[in-house]
C-alpha positions as a Markdown table, in Angstrom:
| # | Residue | x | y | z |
|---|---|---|---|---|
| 1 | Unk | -12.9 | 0.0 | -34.6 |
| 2 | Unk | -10.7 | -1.9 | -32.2 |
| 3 | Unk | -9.5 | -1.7 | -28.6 |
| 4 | Unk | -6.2 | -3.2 | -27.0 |
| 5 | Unk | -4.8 | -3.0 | -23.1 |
| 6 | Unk | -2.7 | -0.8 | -21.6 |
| 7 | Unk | -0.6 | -2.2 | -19.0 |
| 8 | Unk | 0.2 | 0.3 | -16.0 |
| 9 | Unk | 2.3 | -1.7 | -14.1 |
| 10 | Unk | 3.4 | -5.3 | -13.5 |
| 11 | Unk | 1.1 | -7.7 | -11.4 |
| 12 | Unk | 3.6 | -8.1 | -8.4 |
| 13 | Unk | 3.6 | -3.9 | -8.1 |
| 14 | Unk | -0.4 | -3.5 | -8.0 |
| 15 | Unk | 0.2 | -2.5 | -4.3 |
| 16 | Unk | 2.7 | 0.3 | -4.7 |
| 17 | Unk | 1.6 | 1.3 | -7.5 |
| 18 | Unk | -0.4 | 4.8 | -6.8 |
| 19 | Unk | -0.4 | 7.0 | -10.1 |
| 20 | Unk | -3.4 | 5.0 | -11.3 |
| 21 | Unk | -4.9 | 4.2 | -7.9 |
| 22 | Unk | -8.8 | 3.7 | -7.6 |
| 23 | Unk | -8.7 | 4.2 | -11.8 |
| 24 | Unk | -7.0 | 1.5 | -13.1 |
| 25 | Unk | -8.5 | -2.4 | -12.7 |
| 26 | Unk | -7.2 | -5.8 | -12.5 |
| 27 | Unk | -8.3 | -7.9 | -15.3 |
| 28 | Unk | -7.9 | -11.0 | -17.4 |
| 29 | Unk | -8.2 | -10.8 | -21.2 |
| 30 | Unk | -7.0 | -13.4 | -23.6 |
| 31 | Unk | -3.5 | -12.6 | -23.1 |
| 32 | Unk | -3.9 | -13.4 | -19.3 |
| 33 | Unk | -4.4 | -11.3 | -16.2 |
| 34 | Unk | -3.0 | -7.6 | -16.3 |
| 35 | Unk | -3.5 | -4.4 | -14.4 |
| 36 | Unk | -4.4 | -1.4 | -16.2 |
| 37 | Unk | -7.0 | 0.4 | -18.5 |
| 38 | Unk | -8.4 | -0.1 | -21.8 |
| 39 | Unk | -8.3 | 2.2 | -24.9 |
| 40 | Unk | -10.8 | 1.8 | -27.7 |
| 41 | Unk | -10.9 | 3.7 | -31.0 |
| 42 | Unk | -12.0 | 4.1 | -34.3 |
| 43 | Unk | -10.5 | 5.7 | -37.2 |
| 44 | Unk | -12.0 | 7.0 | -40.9 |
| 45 | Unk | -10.3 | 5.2 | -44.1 |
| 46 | Unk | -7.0 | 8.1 | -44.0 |
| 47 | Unk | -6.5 | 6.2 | -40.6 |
| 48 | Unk | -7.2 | 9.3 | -38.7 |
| 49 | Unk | -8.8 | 9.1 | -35.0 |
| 50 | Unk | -12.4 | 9.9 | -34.8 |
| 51 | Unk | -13.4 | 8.8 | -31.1 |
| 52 | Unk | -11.1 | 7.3 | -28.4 |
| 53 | Unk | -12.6 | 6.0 | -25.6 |
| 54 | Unk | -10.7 | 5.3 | -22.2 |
| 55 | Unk | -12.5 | 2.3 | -20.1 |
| 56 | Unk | -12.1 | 0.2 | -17.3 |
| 57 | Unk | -10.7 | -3.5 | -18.2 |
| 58 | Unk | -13.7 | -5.2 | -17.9 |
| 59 | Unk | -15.7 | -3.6 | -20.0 |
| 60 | Unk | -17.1 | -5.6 | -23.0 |
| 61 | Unk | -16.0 | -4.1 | -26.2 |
| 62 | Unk | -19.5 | -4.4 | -27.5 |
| 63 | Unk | -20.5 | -2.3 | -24.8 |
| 64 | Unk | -18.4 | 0.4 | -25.8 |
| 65 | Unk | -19.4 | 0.3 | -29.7 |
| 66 | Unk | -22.3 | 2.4 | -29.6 |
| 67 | Unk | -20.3 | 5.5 | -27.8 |
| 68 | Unk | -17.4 | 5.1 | -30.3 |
| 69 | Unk | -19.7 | 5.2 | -33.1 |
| 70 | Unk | -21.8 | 8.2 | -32.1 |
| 71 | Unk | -19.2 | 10.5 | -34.8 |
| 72 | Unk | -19.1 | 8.1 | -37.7 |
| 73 | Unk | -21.5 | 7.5 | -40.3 |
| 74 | Unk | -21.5 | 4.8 | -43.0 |
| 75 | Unk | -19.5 | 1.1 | -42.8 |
| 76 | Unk | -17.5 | -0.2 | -40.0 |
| 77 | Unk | -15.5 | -2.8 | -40.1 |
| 78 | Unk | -14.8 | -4.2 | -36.2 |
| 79 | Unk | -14.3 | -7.5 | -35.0 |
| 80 | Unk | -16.5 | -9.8 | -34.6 |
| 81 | Unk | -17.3 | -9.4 | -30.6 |
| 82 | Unk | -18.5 | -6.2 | -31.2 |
| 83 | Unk | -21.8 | -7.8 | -33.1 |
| 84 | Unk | -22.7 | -9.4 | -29.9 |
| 85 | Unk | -24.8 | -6.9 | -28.8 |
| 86 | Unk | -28.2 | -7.1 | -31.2 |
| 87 | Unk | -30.1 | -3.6 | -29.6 |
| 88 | Unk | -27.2 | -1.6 | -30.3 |
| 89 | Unk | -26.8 | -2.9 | -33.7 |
| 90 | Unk | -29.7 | -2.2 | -34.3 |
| 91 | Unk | -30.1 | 1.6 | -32.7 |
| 92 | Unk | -27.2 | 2.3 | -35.1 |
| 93 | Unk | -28.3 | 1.2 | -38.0 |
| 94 | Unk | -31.3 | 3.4 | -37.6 |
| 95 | Unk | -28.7 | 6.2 | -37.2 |
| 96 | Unk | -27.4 | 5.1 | -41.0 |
| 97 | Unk | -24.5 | 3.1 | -39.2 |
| 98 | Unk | -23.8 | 0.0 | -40.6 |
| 99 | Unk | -21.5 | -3.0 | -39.2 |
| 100 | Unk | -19.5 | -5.3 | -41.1 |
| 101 | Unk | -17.2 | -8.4 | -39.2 |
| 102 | Unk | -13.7 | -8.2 | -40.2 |
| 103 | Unk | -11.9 | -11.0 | -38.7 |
| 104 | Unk | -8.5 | -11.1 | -40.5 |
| 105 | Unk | -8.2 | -7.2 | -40.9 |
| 106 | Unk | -4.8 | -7.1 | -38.7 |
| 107 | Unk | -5.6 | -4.6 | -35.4 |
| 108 | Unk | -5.5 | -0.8 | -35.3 |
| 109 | Unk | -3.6 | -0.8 | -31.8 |
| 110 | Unk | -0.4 | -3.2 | -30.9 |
């Protein structure tokens, strides 16, 4: 499970920008500020897509765990921020879903 920015335009264009009017947000991640959306995923082990989830750019990536993990059952190896969220932890592991940090597994999306 893992989530990365997509970039719809440049900062300087947010104005005259109107394909992703009213849709896409201005945000700041650790990569600095950027305007655009954010796509979230998770894959099984063959590396084939599951869930994809398109959000806003503010959304909390623990937020978003529980509704990417609605299809999967078994181990999931995510990044760490998505353990932040202790009730949804533990709602899925009541569904048989299980969480494991991986903090050097290298990121599903570039």
């Amino acid at each position: 499970m893992d989530s990365t920015p997509i970039t719809v335009c440049m900062n300087h264009k947010i104005y005259s920008h109107k394909v992703t009017k009213g849709i896409a947000r201005r945000s700041k991640s650790t990569k600095g500020w950027w305007y655009g959306f954010k796509i979230s995923g998770i894959c099984n082990e063959q590396g084939d897509f599951e869930n994809i989830i398109f959000s806003y750019a503010n959304i909390a990536d623990c937020k978003i765990a529980e509704k990417l993990a609605e299809v999967v059952k078994g181990t999931i190896f995510a990044d760490a921020e998505y353990l932040q969220k202790k009730d949804a932890l533990k709602r899925m592991e009541e569904k048989g879903i299980k969480f494991e940090a991986a903090p050097n597994v290298p990121a599903l999306f570039l």
